[in-house]
FIFI-498960 format. One record per residue (C-alpha): z, x, y; residue in one letter. Coordinates in Angstrom, 3 decimals, m for minus. Layout:
FIFI-498960
+----------+----------+----------+---+
:       zz :       xx :       yy : r :
+----------+----------+----------+---+
:        Z :        X :        Y : A :
...
+----------+----------+----------+---+
//
This chain:
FIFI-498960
+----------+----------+----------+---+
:       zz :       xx :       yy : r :
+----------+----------+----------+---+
:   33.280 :    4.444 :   m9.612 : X :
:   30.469 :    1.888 :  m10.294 : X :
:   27.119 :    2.793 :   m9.307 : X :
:   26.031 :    1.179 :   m5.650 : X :
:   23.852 :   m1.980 :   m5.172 : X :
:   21.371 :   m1.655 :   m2.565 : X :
:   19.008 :   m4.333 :   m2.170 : X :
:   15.038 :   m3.584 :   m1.120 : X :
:   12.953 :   m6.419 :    0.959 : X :
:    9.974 :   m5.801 :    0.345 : X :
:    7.582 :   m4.183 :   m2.718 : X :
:    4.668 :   m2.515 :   m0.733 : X :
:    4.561 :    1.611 :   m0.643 : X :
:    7.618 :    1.920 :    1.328 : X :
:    9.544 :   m0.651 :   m0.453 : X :
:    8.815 :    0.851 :   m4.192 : X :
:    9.907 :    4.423 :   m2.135 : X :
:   13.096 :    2.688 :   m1.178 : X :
:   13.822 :    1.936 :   m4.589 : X :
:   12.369 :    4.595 :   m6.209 : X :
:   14.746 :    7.508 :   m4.308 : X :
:   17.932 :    4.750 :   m4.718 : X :
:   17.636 :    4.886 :   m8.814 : X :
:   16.909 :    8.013 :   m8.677 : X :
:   20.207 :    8.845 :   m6.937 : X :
:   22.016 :    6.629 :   m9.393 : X :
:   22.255 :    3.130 :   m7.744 : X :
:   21.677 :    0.066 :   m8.902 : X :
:   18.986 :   m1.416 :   m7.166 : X :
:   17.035 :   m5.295 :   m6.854 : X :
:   14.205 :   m5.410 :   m5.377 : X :
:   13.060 :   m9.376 :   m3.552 : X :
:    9.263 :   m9.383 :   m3.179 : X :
:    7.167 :  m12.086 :   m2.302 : X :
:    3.249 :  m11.684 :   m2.287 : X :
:    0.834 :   m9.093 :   m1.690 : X :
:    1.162 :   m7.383 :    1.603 : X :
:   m0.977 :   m4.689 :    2.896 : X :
:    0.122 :   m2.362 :    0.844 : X :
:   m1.566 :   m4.274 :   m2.359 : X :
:   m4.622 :   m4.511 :   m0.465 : X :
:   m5.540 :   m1.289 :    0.912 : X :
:   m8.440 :    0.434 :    0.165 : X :
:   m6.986 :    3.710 :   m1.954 : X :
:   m7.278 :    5.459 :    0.638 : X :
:   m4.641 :    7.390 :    2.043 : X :
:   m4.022 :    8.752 :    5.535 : X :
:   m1.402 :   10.562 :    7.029 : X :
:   m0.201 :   10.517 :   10.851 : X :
:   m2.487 :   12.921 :   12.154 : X :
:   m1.361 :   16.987 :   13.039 : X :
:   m1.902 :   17.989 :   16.604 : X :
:   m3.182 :   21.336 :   15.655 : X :
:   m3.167 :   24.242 :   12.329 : X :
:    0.541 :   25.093 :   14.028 : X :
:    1.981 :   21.968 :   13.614 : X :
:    0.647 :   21.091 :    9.932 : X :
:    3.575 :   21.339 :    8.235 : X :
:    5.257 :   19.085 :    9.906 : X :
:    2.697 :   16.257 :    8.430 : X :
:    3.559 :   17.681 :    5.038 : X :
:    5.573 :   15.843 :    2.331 : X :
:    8.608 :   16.792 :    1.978 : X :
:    9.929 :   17.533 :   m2.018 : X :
:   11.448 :   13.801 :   m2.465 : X :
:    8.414 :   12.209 :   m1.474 : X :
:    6.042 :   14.099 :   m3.628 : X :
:    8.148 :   13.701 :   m6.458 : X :
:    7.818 :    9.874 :   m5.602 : X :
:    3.868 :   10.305 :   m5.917 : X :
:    4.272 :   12.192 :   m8.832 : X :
:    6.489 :    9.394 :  m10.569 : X :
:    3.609 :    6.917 :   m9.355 : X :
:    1.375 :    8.363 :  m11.180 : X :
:   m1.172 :    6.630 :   m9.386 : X :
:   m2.854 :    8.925 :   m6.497 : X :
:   m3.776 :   12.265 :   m6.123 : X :
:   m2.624 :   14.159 :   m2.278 : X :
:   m5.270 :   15.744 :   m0.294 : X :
:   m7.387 :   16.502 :    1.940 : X :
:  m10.376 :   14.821 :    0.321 : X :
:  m13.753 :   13.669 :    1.305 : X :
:  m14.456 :    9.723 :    0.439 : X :
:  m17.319 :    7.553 :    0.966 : X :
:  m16.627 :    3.764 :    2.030 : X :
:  m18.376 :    0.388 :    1.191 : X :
:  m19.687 :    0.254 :    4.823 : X :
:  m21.214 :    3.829 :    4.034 : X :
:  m19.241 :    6.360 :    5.790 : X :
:  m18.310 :    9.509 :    4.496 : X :
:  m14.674 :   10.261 :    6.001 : X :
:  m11.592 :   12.595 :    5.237 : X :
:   m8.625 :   11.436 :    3.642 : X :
:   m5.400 :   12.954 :    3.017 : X :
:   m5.079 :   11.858 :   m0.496 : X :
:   m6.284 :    8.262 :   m2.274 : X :
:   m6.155 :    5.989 :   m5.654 : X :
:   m7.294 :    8.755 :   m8.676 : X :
:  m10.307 :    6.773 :   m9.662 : X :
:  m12.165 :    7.394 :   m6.330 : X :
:  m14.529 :   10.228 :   m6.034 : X :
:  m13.553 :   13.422 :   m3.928 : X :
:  m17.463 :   14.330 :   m2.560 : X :
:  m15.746 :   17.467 :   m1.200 : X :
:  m15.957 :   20.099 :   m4.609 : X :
:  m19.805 :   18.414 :   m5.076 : X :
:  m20.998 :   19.812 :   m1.554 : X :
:  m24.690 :   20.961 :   m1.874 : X :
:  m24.745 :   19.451 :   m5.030 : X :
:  m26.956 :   15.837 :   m6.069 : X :
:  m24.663 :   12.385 :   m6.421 : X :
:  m25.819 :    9.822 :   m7.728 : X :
:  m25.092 :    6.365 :   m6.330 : X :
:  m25.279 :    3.314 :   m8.726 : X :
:  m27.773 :    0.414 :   m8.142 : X :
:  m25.641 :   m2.324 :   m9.474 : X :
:  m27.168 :   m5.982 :   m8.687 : X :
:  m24.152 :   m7.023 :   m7.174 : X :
:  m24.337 :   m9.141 :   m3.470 : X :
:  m21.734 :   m6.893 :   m2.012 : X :
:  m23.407 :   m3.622 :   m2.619 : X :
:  m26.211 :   m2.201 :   m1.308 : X :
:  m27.038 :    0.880 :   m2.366 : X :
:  m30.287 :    1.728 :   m1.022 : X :
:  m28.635 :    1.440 :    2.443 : X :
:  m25.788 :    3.434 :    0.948 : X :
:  m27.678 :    5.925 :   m0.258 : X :
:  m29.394 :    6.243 :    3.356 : X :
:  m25.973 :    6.313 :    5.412 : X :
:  m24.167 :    8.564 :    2.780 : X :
:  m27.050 :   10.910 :    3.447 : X :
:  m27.582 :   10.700 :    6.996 : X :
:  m23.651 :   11.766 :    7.300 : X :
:  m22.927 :   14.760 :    9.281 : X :
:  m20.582 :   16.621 :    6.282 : X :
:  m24.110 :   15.521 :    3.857 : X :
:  m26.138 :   17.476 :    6.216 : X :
:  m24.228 :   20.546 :    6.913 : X :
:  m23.467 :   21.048 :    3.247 : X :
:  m26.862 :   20.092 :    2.041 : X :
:  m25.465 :   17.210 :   m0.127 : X :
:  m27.911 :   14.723 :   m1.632 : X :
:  m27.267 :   11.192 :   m1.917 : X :
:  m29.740 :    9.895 :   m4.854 : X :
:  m29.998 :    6.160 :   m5.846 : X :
:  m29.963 :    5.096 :   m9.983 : X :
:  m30.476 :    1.987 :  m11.254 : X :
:  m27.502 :    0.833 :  m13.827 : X :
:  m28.712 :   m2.073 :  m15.529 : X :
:  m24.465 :   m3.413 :  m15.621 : X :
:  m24.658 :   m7.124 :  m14.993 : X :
:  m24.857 :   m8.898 :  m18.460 : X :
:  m24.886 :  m12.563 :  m17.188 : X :
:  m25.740 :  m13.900 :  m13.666 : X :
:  m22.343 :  m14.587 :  m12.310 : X :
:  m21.618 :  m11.080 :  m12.370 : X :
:  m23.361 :  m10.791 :   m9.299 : X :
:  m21.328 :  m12.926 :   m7.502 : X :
:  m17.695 :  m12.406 :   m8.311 : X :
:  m15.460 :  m10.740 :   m6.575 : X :
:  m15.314 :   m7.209 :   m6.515 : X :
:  m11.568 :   m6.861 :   m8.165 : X :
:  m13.143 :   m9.893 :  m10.962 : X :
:  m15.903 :   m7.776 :  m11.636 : X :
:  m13.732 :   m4.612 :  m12.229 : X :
:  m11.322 :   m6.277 :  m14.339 : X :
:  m14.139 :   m6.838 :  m16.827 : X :
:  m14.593 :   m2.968 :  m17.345 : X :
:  m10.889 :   m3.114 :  m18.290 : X :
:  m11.995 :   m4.333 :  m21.500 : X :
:  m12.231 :   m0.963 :  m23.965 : X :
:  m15.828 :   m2.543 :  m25.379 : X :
:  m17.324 :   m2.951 :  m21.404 : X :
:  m16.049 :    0.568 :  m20.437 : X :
:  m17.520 :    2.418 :  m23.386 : X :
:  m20.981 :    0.709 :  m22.752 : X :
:  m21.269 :    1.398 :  m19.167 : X :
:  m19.934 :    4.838 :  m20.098 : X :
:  m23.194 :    5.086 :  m22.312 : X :
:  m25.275 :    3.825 :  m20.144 : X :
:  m24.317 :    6.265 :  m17.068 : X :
:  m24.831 :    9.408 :  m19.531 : X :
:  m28.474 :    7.694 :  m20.009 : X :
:  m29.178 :    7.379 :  m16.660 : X :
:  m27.377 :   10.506 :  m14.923 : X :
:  m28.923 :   13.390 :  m16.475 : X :
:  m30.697 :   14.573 :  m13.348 : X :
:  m27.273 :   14.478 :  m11.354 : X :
:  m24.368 :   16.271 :  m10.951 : X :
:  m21.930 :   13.465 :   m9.948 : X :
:  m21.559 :    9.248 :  m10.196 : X :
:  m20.537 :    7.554 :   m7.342 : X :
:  m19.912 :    3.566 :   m8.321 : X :
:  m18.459 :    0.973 :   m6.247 : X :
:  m14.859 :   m0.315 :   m6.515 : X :
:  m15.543 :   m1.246 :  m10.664 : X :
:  m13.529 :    0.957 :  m12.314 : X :
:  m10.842 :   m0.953 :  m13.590 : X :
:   m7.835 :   m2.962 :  m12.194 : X :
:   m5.548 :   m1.328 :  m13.954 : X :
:   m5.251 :    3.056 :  m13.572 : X :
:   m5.951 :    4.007 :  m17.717 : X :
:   m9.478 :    2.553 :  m17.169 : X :
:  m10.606 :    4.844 :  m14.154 : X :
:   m8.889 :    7.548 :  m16.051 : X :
:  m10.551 :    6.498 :  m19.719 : X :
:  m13.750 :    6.803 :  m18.078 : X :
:  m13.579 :    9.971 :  m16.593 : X :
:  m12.748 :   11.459 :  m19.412 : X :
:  m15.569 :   10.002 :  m21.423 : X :
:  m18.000 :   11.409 :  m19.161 : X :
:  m19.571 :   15.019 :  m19.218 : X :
:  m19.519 :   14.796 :  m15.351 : X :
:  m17.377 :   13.556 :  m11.929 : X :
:  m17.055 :   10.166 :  m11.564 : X :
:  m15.383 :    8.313 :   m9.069 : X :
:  m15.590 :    4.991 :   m6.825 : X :
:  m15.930 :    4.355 :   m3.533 : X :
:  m13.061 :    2.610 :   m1.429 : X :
:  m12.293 :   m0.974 :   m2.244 : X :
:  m12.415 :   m3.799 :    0.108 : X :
:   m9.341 :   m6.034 :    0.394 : X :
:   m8.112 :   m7.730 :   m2.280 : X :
:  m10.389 :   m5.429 :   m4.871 : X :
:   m9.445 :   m2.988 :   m7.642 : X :
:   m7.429 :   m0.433 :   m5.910 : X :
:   m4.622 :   m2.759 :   m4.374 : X :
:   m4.252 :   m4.290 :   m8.044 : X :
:   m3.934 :   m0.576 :   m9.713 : X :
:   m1.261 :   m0.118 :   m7.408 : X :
:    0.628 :   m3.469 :   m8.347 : X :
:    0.278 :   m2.154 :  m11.495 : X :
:    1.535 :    1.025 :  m10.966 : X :
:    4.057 :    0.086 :   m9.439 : X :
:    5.478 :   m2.459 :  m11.923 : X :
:    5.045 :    0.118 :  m14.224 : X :
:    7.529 :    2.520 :  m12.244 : X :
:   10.031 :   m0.575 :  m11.748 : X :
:   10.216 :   m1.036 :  m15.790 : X :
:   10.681 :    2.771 :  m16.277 : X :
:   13.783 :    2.931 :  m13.976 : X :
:   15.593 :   m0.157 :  m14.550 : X :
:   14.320 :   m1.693 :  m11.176 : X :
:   15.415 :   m5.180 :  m11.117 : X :
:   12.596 :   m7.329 :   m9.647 : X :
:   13.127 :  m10.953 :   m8.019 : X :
:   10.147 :  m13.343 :   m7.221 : X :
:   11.083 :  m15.075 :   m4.074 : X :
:   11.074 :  m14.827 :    0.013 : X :
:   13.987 :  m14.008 :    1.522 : X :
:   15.401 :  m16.729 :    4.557 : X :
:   18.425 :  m14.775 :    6.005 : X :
:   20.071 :  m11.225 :    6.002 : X :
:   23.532 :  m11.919 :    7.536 : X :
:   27.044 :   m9.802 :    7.229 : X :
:   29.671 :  m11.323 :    4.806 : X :
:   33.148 :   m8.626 :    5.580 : X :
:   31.735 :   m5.375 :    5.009 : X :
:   29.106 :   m6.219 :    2.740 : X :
:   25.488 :   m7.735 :    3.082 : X :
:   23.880 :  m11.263 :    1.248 : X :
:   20.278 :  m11.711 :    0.723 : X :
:   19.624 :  m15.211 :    0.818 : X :
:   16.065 :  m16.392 :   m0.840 : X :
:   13.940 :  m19.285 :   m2.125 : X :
:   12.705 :  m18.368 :   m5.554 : X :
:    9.054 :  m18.287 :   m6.099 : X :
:    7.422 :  m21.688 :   m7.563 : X :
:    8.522 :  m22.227 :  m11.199 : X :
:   11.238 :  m19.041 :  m10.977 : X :
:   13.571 :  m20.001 :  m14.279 : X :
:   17.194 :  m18.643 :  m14.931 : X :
:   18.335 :  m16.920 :  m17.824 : X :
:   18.473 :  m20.854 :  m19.486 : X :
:   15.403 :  m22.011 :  m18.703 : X :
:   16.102 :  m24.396 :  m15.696 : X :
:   14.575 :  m24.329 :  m12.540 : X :
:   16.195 :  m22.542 :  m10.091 : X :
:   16.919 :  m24.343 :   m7.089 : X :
:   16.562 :  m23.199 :   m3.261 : X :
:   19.175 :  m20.596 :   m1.430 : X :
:   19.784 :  m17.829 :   m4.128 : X :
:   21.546 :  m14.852 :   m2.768 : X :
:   22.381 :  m11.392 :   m3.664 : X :
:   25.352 :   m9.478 :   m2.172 : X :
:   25.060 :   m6.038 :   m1.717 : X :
:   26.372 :   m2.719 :   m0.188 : X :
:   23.602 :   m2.410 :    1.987 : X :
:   19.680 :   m3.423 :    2.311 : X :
:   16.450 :   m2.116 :    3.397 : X :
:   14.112 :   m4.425 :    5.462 : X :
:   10.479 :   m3.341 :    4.047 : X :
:    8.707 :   m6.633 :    4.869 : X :
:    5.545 :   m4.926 :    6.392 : X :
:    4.268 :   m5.743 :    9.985 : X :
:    2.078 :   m8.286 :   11.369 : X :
:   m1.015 :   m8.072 :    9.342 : X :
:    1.479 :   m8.507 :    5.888 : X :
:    2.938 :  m11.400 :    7.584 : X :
:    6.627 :   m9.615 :    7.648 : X :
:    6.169 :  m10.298 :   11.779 : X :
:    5.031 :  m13.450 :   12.786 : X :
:    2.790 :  m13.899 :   16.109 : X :
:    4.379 :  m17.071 :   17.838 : X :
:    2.256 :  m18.636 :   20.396 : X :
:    3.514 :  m22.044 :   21.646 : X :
:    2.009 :  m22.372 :   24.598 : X :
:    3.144 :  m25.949 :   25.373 : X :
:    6.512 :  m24.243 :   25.988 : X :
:    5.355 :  m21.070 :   27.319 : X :
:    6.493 :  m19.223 :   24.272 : X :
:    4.509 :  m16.018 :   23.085 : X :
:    5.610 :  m12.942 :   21.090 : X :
:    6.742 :  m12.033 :   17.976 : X :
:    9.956 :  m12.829 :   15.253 : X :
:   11.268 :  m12.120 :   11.857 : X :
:   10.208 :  m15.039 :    9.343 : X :
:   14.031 :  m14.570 :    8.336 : X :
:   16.966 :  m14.921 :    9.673 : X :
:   18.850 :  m11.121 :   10.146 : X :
:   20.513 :   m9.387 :   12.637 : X :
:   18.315 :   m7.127 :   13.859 : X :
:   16.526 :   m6.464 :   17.138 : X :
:   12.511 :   m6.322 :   17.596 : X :
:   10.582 :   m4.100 :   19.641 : X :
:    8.110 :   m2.797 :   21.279 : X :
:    7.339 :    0.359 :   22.831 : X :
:   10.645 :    0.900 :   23.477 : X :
:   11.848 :   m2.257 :   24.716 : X :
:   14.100 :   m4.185 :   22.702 : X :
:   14.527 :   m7.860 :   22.453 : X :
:   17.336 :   m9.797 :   20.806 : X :
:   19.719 :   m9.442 :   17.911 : X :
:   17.882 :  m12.582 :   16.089 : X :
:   14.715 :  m10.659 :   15.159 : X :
:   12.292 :  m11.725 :   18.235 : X :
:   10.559 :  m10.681 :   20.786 : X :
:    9.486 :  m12.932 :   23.517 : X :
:    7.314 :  m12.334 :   26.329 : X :
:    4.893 :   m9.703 :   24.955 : X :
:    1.732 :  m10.651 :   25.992 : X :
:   m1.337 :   m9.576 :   24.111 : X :
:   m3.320 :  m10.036 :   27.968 : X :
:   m1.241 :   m7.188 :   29.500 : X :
:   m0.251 :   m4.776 :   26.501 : X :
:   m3.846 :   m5.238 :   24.146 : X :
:   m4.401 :   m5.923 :   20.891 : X :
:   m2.744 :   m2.565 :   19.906 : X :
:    1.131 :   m4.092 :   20.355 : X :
:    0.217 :   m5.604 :   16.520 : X :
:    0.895 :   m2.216 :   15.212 : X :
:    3.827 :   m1.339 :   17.523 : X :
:    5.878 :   m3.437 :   17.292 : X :
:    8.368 :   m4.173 :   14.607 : X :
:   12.400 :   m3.975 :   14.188 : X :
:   14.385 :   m1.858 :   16.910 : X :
:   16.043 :    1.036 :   14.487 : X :
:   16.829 :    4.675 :   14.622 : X :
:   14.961 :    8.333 :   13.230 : X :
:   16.693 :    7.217 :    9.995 : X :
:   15.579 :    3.967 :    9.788 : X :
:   18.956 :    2.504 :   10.503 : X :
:   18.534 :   m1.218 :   12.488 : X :
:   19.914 :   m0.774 :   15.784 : X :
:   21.713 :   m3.128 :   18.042 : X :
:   21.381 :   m2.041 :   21.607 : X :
:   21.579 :    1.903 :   20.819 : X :
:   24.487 :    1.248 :   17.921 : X :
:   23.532 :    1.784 :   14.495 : X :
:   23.771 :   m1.532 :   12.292 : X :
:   25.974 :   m0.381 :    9.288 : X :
:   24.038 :   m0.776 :    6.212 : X :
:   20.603 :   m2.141 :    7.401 : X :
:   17.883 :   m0.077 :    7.370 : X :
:   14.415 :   m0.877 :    7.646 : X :
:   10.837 :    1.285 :    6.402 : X :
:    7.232 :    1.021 :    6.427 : X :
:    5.592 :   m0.991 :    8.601 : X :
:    8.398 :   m3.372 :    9.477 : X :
:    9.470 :   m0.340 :   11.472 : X :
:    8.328 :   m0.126 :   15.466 : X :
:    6.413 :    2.441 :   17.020 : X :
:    5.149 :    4.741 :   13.612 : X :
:    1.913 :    5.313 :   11.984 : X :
:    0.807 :    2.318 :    9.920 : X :
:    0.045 :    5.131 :    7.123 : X :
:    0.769 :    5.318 :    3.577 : X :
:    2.269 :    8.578 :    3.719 : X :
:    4.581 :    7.569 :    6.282 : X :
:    5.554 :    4.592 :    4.467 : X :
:    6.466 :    6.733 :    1.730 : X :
:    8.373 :    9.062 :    4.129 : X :
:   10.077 :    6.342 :    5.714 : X :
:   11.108 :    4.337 :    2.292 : X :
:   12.558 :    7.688 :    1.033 : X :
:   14.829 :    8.271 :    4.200 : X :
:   15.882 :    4.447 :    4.106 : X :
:   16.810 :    4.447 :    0.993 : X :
:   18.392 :    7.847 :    1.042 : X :
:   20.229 :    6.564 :    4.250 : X :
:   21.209 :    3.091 :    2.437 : X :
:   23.008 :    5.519 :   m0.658 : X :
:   25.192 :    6.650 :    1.802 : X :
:   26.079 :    3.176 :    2.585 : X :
:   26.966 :    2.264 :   m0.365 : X :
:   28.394 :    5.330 :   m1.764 : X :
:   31.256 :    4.741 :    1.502 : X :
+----------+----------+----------+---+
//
C-alpha cells in the first residue's frame, strides 16, 4: 500500500506538529506556507492553557507525542521557568526558546544585566523594574547593571533587534563578545542580554558553552531573534524528515470524489523543476488536509468591515468548506461569519473565533464531521492561543488526518 498524502496549510507551531506526527507515522506529507504568522514572531516564550488547581495539573501536561515533537525541534526547553521581558517584567513561563535565561535556579543570587547602547534597550530602567519585581524581592535576587562596550559602528544602535542579533551569528562577533562578558562579569553570577543571541539556535548554544557562567536573553519583540530561530528550526526538522515544502497561499480547499485539492498561487518568482515561472492556480490532491492558517492576528481570519453594505465579521481568505465560529455559534459552510459585532461581544471575539470543528480537530458542518478536513492551532475556535496547545492540537490533527488517509 503506498504511504498516504496529507497536505498541511499552514507552517507555524501547529502546522510543523501536523507534519511532524504525519511523517512520523509514515505518510507522505507537503506542507503550503505562505509568510510569517504568529508563530514566527512570538517572543520564545511559551505558555500553556492555564490549570485550575495542583489536582488538575496533569491534565495541562504533554502528552508522549507532543514532547517527542519538542524533542525533535530541538529548539525549546519545557518548564515552568522564570523570564524577564523587554518591558521589564519578570513572569512565569511554561517552557521558552533555549537561549533565554531561566532567573528561577539564580534566586538570591546577583544577575547582571547588559548596558548595550542600543535605542530599544534600556537597562538602567530594566535593572530598576527587574528588581522592584515581587519574585526579586522575596528571593533576594539582585538585578545589577554592566556596561558591554558591543556596538562597533554607529548603526548598530539603530537596527533592528533580529539585524543586530544576526551579526553575533558570525563565529568572529560571538567569540569577542564572549570575551568581553568574561571581562566584565566577574562580580556576577549570571548574564542577562537582550534578544542578541543569534538568529539562528547553534549561536545561543555556542555561547553558552563558551562561558564559565548562565547566560541567557530576555524575550524578543516581534519580528526579533527568537521567531527567526524557530524558522530555522523548523526548516531544519522539514529537511530531516523528507517534509516537502511549497512557497505559495492557498485560494480554495474544495472536495474532488473522495479526495481533497489544494489550490494555490505560488510565491513571487516560485520556478518548476525547469526553470520557468510557474504560473497562477497550482494544486495538490490529497487524502486529506489540515487547515493551520493561524487566526486573526496571522491574517488566516480576515476582519471584514464594509459598512456601506452593513457587512461586519469575519471569513476565510480561501475558499473551503468549512464553517466559522464563535462561541458556539456557527455561521456558514463558506468560511464566514457575519454579524459579529466587536460593539456587543468586545475585542476578545479576535481570539475566539475561528473554524467550527470537533475535540479532534475535525471541520464540522452543522454537528457532522467533514471527512478529511481538520483544522489546528489558532485557526481553531474557542482554544487557548498557546504554543503548547498548538502543538497539542497539530499532533491530534494530524494524527486524526492519518486515519483519513490510511481509509
Amino acid at each position: 500500500m503506498s504511504a498516504a498524502h496529507v497536505v498541511v496549510v499552514g507552517a507555524g507551531v501547529a502546522g510543523t506538529a501536523a507534519a511532524w506526527i504525519l511523517s512520523e507515522r509514515g505518510a507522505r506529507v507537503s506542507v503550503i506556507h505562505d509568510r510569517a504568522g504568529s508563530s514566527a514572531l512570538y517572543s520564545g516564550a511559551i505558555d500553556d492553557e492555564p490549570a485550575p488547581s495542583e489536582h488538575d495539573r496533569a491534565a495541562s501536561e504533554l502528552e508522549p507525542d507532543a514532547r517527542a515533537f519538542v524533542a525533535a525541534l530541538g529548539l525549546w526547553r519545557l518548564g515552568p521557568l522564570r523570564l524577564a521581558t523587554r518591558e521589564g517584567v519578570v513572569r512565569q513561563a511554561s517552557g521558552a526558546d533555549r537561549a533565554l535565561l531561566d532567573l528561577e535556579p539564580l534566586a538570591g543570587r546577583n544577575v547582571a544585566v547588559a548596558d548595550v547602547s542600543r535605542d530599544d534597550w534600556d537597562a538602567p530602567l530594566l535593572v530598576g523594574a527587574f528588581g522592584a519585581s515581587d519574585w526579586a524581592r522575596r528571593t533576594s535576587t539582585r538585578f545589577s547593571l554592566v556596561d558591554v562596550p558591543a556596538i562597533r559602528r554607529g548603526h548598530e544602535r539603530r537596527v533592528t533587534s533580529h539585524d543586530f542579533a544576526a551579526l553575533f551569528d558570525e563565529p568572529e562577533r560571538l567569540d569577542a563578545l564572549a570575551k568581553l562578558l568574561e571581562e566584565c562579569g566577574k562580580d556576577h553570577d549570571a548574564w542577562l542580554l537582550g534578544p542578541w543571541l543569534g538568529t539562528v539556535p547553534s549561536t545561543a548554544l555556542r555561547m553558552q558553552s563558551a562561558l564559565s557562567k548562565p547566560i541567557g536573553e530576555a524575550t524578543s519583540s516581534v519580528g526579533g531573534a527568537a521567531g527567526a530561530r524557530f524558522e530555522h528550526a523548523r526548516t531544519a526538522l522539514f529537511r530531516a524528515r523528507s517534509i516537502d515544502i511549497v512557497s505559495g497561499r492557498v485560494t480554495d480547499i474544495r472536495e474532488r470524489g473522495e479526495r481533497w485539492v489544494v489550490e494555490f498561487d505560488p510565491a513571487d518568482g516560485a520556478r518548476d523543476h525547469a526553470g520557468t515561472r510557474k504560473r497562477n492556480g497550482n494544486e495538490l490532491e490529497t487524502t486529506a488536509a489540515v487547515i493551520a492558517t493561524g487566526g486573526v492576528a496571522a491574517g488566516g481570519i480576515a476582519f471584514v468591515w464594509e459598512p456601506e453594505r452593513g457587512a461586519h465579521g469575519f471569513r476565510l481568505p480561501y475558499t473551503a468548506p468549512v464553517a466559522l465560529s464563535l462561541d458556539g455559534e456557527a455561521g456558514d459552510s463558506g468560511g464566514s461569519l457575519y454579524g459579529a459585532s466587536l460593539e456587543s461581544r468586545g475585542l476578545g471575539v479576535l481570539e475566539r473565533v475561528g473554524v467550527h470543528a470537533d475535540a479532534e480537530g475535525a471541520a464540522l458542518r452543522g454537528s457532522v464531521a467533514v471527512s478529511g478536513l481538520y483544522a489546528a492551532g489558532d485557526a481553531l475556535a474557542a482554544r487557548p492561543r498557546t504554543v503548547l496547545e498548538a502543538v497539542r492540537s497539530g499532533i491530534r490533527a494530524g494524527r486524526s488526518a492519518l486515519l483519513r488517509g490510511r481509509a
